[in-house]
C-alpha positions as CSV (number, residue, x, y, z in Angstrom):
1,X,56.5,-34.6,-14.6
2,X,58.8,-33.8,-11.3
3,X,61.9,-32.6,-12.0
4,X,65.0,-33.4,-9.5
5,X,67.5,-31.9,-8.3
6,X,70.4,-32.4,-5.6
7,X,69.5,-31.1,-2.2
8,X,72.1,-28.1,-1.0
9,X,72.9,-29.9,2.5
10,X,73.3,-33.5,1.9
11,X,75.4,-35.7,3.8
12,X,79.2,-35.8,2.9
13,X,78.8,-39.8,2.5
14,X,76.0,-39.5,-0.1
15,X,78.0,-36.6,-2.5
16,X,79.1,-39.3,-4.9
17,X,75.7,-40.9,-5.0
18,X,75.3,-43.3,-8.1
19,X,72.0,-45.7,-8.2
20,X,71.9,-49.0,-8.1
21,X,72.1,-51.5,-11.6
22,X,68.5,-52.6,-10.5
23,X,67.2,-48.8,-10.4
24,X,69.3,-48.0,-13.6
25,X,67.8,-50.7,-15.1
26,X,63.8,-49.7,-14.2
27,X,65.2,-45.7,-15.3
28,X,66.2,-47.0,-18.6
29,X,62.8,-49.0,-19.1
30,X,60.9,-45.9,-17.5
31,X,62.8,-43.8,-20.2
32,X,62.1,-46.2,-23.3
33,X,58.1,-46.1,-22.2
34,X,58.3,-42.1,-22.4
35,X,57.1,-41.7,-18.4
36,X,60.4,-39.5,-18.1
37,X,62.7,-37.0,-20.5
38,X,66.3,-38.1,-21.1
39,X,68.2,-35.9,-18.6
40,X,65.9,-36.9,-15.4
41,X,68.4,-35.6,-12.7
42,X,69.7,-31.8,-13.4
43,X,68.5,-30.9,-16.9
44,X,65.9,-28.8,-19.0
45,X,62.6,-28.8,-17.8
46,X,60.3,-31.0,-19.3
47,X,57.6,-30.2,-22.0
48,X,54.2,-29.6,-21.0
49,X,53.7,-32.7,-23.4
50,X,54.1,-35.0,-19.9
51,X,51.8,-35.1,-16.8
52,X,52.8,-34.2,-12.8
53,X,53.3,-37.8,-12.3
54,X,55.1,-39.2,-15.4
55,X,52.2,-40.5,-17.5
56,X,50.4,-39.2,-20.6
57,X,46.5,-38.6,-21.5
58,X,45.2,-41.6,-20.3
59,X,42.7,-40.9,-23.7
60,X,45.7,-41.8,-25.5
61,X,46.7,-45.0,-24.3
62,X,45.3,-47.8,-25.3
63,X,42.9,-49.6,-22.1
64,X,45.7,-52.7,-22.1
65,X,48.0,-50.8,-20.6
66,X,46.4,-49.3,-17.8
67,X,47.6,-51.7,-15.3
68,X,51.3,-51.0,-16.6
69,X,50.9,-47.3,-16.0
70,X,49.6,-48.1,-12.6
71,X,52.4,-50.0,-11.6
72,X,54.9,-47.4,-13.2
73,X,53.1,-44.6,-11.1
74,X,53.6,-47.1,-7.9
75,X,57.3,-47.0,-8.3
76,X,57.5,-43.4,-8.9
77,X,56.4,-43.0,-5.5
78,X,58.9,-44.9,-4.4
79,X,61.6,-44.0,-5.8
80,X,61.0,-40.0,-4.6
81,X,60.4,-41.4,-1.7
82,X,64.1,-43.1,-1.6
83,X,65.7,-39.7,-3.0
84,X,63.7,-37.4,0.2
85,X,65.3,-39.7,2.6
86,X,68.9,-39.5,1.0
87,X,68.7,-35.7,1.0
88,X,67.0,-35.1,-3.1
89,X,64.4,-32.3,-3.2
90,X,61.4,-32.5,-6.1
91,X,60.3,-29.5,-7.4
92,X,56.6,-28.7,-7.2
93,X,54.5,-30.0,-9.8
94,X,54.4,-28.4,-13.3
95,X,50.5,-29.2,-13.9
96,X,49.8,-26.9,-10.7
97,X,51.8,-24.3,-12.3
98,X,49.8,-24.6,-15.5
99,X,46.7,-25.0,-13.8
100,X,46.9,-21.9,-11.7
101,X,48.6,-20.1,-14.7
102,X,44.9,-21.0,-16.2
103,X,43.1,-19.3,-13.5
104,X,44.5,-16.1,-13.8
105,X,44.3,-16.0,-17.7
106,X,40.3,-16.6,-16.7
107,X,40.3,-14.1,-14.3
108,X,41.1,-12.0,-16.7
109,X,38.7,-12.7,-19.4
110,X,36.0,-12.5,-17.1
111,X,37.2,-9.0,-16.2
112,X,37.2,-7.7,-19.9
113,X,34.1,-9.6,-20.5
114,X,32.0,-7.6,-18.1
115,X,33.6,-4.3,-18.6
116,X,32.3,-5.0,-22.4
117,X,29.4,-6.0,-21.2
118,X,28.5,-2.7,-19.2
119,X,29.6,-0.7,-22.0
120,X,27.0,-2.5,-24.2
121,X,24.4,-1.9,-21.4
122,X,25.3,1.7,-21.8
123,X,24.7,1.6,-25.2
124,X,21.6,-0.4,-25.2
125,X,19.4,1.3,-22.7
126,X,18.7,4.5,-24.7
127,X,16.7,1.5,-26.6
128,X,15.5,-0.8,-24.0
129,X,12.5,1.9,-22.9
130,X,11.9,2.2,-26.8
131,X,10.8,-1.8,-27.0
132,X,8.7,-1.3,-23.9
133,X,7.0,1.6,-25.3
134,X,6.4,-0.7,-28.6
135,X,5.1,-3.5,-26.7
136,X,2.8,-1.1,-24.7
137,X,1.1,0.9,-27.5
138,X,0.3,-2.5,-29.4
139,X,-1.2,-3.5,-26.4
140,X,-3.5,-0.7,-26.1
141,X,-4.1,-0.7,-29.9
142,X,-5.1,-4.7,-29.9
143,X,-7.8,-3.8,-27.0
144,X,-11.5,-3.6,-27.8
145,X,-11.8,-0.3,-25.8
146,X,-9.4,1.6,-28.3
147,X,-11.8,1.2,-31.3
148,X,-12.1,4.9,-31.4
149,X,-8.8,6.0,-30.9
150,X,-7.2,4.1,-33.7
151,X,-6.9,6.6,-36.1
152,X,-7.3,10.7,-36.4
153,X,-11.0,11.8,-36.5
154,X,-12.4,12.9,-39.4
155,X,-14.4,15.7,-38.5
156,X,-16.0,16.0,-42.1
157,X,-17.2,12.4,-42.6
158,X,-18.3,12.7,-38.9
159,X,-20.0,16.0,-39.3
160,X,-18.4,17.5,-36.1
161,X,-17.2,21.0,-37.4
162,X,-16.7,22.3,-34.0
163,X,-13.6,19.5,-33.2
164,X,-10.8,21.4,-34.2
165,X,-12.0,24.2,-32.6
166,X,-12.1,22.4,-29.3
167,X,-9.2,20.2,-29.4
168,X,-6.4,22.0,-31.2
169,X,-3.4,19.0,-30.2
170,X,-5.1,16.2,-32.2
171,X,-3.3,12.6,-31.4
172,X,-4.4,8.9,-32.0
173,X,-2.7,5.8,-31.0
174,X,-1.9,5.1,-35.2
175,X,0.4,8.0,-35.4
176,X,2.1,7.0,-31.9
177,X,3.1,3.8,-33.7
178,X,4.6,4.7,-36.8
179,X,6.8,7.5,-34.5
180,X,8.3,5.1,-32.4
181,X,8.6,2.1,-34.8
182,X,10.8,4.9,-37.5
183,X,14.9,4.6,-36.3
184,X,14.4,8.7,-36.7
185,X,11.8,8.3,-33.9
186,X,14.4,10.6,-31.7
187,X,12.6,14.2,-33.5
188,X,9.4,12.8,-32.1
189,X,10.2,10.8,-28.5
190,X,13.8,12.6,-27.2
191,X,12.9,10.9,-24.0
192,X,10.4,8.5,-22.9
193,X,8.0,11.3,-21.0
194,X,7.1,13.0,-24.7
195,X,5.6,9.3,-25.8
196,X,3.5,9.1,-22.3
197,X,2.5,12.5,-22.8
198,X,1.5,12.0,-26.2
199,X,-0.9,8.7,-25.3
200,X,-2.2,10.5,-22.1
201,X,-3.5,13.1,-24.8
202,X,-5.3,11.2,-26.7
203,X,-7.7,10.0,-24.0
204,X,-8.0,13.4,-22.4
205,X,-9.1,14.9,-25.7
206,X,-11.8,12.3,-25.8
207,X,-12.6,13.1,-22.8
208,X,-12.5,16.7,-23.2
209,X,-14.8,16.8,-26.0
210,X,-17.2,13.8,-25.4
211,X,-19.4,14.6,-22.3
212,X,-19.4,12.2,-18.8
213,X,-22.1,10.1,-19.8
214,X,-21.3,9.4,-23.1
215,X,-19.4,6.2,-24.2
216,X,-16.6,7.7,-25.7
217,X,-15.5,8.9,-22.1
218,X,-16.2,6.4,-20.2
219,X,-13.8,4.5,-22.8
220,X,-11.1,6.8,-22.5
221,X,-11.4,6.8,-18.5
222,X,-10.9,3.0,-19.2
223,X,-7.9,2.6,-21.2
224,X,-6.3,5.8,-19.4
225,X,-6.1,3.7,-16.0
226,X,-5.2,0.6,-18.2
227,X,-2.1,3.0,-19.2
228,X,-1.1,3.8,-16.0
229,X,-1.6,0.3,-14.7
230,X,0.8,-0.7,-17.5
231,X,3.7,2.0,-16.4
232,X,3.6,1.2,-12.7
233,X,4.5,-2.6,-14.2
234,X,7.2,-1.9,-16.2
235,X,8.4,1.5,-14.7
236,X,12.0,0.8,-13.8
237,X,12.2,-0.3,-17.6
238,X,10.6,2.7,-19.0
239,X,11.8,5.4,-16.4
240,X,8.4,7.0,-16.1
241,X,6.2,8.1,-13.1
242,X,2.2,6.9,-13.6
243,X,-0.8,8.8,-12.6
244,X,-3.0,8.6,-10.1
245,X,-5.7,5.9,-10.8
246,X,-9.1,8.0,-11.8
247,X,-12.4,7.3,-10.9
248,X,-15.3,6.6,-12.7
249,X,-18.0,8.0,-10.5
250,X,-15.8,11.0,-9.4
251,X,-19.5,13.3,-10.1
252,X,-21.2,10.8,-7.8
253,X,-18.7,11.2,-4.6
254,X,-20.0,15.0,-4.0
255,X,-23.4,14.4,-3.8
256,X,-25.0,13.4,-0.2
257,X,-25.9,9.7,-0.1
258,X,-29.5,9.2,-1.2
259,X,-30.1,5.9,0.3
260,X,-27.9,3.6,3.0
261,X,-25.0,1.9,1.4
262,X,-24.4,4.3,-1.2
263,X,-21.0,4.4,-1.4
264,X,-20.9,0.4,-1.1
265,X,-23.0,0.1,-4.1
266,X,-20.5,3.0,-6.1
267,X,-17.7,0.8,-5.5
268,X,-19.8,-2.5,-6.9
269,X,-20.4,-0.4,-10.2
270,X,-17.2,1.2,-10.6
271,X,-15.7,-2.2,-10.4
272,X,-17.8,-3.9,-13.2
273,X,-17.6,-0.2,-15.3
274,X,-13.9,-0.9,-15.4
275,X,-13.9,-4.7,-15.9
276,X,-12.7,-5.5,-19.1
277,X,-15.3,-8.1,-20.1
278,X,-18.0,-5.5,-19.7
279,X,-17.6,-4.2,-22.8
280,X,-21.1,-5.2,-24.4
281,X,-23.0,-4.1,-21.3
282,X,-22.2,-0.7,-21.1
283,X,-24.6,0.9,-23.9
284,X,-27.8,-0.2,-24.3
285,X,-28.8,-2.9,-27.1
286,X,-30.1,-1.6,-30.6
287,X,-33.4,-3.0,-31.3
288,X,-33.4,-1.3,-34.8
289,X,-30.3,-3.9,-35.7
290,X,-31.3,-6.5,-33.0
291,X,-34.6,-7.4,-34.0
292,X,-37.3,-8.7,-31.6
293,X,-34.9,-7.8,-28.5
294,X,-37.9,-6.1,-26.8
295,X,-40.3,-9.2,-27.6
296,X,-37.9,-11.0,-25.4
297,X,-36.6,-9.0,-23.1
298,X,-39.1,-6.7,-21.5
299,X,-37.2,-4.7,-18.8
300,X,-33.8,-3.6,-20.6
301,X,-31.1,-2.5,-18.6
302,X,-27.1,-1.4,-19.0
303,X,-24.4,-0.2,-16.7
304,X,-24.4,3.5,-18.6
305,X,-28.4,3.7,-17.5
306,X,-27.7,2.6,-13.6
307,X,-24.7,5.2,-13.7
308,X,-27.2,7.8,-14.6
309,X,-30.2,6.4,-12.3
310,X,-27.9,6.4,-9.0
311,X,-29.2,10.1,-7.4
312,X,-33.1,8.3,-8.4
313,X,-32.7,4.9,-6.1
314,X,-34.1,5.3,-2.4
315,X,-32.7,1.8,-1.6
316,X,-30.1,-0.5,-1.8
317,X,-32.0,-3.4,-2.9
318,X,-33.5,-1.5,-6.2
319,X,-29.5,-1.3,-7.3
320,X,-28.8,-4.7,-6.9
321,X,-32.1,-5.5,-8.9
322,X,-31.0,-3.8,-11.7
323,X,-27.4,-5.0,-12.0
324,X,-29.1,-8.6,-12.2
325,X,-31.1,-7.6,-14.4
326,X,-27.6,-6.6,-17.0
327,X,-26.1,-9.8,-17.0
328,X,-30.0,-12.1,-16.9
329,X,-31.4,-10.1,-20.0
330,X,-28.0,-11.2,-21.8
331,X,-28.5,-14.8,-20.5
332,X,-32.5,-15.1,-21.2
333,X,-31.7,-13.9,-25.2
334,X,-28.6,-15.1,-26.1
335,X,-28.5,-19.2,-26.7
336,X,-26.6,-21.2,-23.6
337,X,-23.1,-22.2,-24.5
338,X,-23.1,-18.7,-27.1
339,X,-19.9,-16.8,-25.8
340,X,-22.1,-13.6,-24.6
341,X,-24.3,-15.9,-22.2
342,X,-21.1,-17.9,-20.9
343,X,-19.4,-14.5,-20.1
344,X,-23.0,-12.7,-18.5
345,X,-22.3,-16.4,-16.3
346,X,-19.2,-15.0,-14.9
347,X,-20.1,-11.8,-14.2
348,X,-23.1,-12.4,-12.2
349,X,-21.7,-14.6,-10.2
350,X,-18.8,-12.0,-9.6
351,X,-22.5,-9.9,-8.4
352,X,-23.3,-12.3,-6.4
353,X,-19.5,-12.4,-4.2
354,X,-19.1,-8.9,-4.0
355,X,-22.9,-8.5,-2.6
356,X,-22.2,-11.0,-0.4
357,X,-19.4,-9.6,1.0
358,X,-20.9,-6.3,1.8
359,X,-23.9,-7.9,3.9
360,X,-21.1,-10.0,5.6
361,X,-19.3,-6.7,6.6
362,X,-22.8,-4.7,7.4
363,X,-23.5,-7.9,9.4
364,X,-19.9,-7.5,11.8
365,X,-20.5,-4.1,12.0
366,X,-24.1,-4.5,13.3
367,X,-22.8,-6.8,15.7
368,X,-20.0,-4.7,16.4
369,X,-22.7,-1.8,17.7
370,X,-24.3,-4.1,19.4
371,X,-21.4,-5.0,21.5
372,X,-20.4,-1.2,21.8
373,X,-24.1,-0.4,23.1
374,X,-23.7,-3.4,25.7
375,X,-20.7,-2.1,26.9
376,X,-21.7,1.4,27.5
377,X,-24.4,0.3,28.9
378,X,-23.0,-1.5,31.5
379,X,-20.5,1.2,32.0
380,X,-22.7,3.8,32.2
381,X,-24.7,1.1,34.9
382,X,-21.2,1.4,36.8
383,X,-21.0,5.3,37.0
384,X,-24.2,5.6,37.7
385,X,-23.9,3.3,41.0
386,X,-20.7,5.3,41.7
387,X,-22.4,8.6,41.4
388,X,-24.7,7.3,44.0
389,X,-22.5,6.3,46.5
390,X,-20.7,9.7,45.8
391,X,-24.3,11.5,46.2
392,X,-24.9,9.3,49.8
393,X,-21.8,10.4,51.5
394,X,-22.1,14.2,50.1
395,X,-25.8,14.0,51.8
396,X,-24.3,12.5,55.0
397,X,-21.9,15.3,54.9
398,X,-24.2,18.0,54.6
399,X,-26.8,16.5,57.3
400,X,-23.9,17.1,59.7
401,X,-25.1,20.8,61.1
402,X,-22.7,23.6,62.3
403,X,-23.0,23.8,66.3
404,X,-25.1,27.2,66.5
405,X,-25.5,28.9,69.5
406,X,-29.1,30.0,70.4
407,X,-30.1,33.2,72.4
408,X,-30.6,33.6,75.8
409,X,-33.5,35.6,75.2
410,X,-36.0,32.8,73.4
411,X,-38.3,33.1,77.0
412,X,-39.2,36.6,76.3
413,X,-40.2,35.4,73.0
414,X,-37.6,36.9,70.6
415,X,-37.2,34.8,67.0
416,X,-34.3,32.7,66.7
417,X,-32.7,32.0,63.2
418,X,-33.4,28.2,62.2
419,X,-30.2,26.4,62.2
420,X,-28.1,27.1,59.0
421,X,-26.3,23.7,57.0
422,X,-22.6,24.2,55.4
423,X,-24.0,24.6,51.3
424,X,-26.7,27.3,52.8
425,X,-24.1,29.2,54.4
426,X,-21.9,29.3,51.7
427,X,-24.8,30.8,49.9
428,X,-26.0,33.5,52.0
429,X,-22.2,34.9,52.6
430,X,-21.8,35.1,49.2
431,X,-25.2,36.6,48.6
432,X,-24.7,39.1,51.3
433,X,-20.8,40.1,49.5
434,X,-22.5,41.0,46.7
435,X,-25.1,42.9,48.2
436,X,-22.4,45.1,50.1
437,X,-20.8,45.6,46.4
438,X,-23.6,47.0,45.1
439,X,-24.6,49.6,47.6
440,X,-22.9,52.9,47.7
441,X,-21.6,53.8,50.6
442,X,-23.5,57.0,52.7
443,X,-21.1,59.9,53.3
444,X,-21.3,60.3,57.2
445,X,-22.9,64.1,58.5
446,X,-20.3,66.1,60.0
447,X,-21.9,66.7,64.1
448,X,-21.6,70.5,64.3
449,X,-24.3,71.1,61.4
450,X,-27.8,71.2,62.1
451,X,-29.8,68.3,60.9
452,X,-33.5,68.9,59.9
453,X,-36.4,66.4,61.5
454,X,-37.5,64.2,59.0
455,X,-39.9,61.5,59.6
456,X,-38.1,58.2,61.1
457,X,-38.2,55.4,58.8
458,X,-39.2,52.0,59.7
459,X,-36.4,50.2,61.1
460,X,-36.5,46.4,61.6
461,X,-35.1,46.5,64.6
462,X,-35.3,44.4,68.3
463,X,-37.3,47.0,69.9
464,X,-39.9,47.2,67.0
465,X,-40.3,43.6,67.4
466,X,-40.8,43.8,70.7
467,X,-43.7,46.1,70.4
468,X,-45.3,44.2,67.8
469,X,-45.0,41.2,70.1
470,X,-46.5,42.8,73.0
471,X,-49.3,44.7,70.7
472,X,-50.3,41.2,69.4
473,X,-50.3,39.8,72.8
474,X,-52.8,42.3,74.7
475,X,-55.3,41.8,71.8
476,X,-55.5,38.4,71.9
477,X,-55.9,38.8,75.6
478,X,-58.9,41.1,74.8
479,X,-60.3,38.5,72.4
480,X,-60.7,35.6,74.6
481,X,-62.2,37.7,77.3
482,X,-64.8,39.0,74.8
């Protein structure tokens, strides 16, 4: 409902303003329907009972008299339009009051809401990590791996008198359990690193105590990266940091490869070690409680026995015999459709990608050193031209001879020096520098003292030659007159 009221500046002529007996008439019949209060011009506000445009819940009033209400809410209009022009101001609408009234009062729950809410969070996540950790070690307790870590071991029944010797922190995944699932499971798990520790330590004692080749390890070594798999998954939940993932054939990495694509076919077998469907093909098959196994199957073969035979192969091909052989033996003596021989299916056709893959990358690479050797060949065709041309112009170079001045005395038959090229000359300085170097130099006589006579040395001197010359001259002479 409006509500009017007498505008401040109206005109002096319109003070006194009365309406009509026609509009008095349609008030009174407006005021007998309910669309307006009693005192419509200057009194109490209205109830909250009537609408912004004089009509009630339309859900209330029966359908017949919709076309009334319409034509009521028509003159309305009219009517406040009259009173603007004559100088009458309406107030704003009471329903936008209300309505905005209602948004704040929201506002405000919302506001209380969530500051509960994030004092419940508060409360709840001391709890949240406990679920996870629940969830987690049922997991690990449901898997067929964790058959031996179920409970404590019984060193008597098991006739191991030397385990509590070696392992002094016993733990199973049983006692982990009942820890977290008491409400008192606080004394045990304070925080959420005490539970991982405690499931870390039950694989490493198995591990500890069994040796590498034995099942029991290699079944710990499985359900420890499981865990750790697990906590990278759901560590913003838990709040704890997981281990490195561990490898199965860490012994194996050491030793120099016995045959080409050793590592390849390590990564092949660590791959279907860790699979979890592998689980019957790791040991080999009892023929004392599977009878006529070896009647059937003639060359037996397991995953445990190629781990061990890996230093013996000298080829790649003898591995990849024997890992067909796992999953065929399984298929040739179980029945077809028999769950064992549909999952031996699976697997060797996972054999059959993965090998497939590695002669697709041996076959890029081979064609990658082919490309390499082309290429260097052809470069190495390249320098090889270049260092020829370079070798041509240094020969051209050194062909061009020093201008050397020749004696004027080659008539009377002196020697001349053959002419000497740039590299040679180089040479025989240097060769000459050094030769200086090493001699010690002769203290000079003084002139007043004496000298003795000794015999003259041979001196290779021009006058010496000169004899020589002349010597072999007049014999010759003599022999062709004899």
């Amino acid at each position: 409902m409006v509500r009017l009221v007498r505008a401040p500046k109206a005109l002096k002529d319109e003070e006194d303003w009365e309406p009509n007996e026609k509009e008095e008439l349609k008030l009174e019949e407006l005021k007998l329907e309910g669309a307006f209060p009693e005192e419509i011009l200057g009194g109490k506000s209205p109830s909250k009972k009537y609408t912004a445009k004089g009509k009630q819940n339309q859900k209330s009033q029966p359908a017949n008299r919709t076309k009334e209400i319409e034509e009521l809410e028509k003159e309305i209009v009219r009517i406040q339009k009259e009173l603007q022009k004559r100088g009458v101001i309406t107030l704003p609408d009471f329903e936008k009051r209300f309505a905005d009234e209602q948004k704040d009062a929201r506002r405000s729950k919302a506001k209380t809401q969530k500051k509960k809410a994030s004092k419940i969070k508060v409360r709840r996540k001391t709890k949240y990590w406990r679920t996870r950790a629940v969830e987690l070690t049922r997991m690990l307790f449901a898997s067929r791996d964790s058959l031996h870590f179920r409970a404590p071991v019984d060193h008597v029944r098991l006739q191991i008198p030397k385990y509590p010797e070696i392992i002094k922190e016993p733990m199973d995944l049983g006692t982990i359990t009942l820890r977290i699932k008491n409400p008192h499971y606080k004394r045990f798990y304070p925080t959420p690193a005490d539970w991982a520790k405690d499931v870390r330590l039950v694989f490493r004692n198995a591990m500890l105590f069994n040796g590498r080749l034995h099942i029991v390890h290699l079944l710990a070594l499985r359900q420890l990266n499981e865990f750790n798999r697990l906590l990278e998954i759901y560590k913003p939940e838990i709040g704890v940091d997981a281990e490195k993932h561990i490898n199965i054939l860490a012994g194996l990495e050491k030793i120099p490869a016995p045959f080409p694509r050793f590592k390849e076919a390590c990564n092949v077998l660590e791959y279907f070690l860790s699979h979890k469907k592998t689980l019957p093909f790791l040991t080999p098959v009892n023929s004392l409680i599977i009878k006529r196994y070896r009647e059937v199957v003639h060359r037996p073969r397991d995953l445990s026995m190629i781990r061990v035979k890996m230093t013996k192969y000298t080829d790649f091909d003898q591995f990849t015999m024997d890992m067909r052989l796992v999953f065929s033996n399984a298929m040739l003596y179980n029945a077809q459709g028999s769950p064992l021989h549909n999952v031996a299916v699976c697997l060797l056709e996972e054999l059959e990608c993965k090998l497939e893959e590695i002669e697709s990358k041996a076959k890029e690479a081979a064609l990658k050193l082919e490309e390499e050797r082309q290429f260097k060949s052809l470069s190495k065709g390249k320098e090889d031209e270049l260092k020829l041309e370079s070798l041509s112009k240094a020969e051209e170079d050194e062909l061009k001879l020093e201008p050397v001045i020749l004696p004027t005395s080659i008539a009377t038959g002196k020697k001349v020096k053959a002419p000497v090229f740039k590299k040679n000359k180089k040479k025989m300085m240097k060769k000459a520098t050094k030769a200086k170097k090493q001699k010690p130099k002769k203290a000079r006589a003084s002139p007043k003292k004496n000298k003795r006579k000794t015999p003259a040395k041979k001196r290779s001197t021009r006058k010496a030659k000169k004899k020589k010359a002349e010597v072999q001259g007049r014999r010759s002479k003599r022999v062709r007159n004899q």
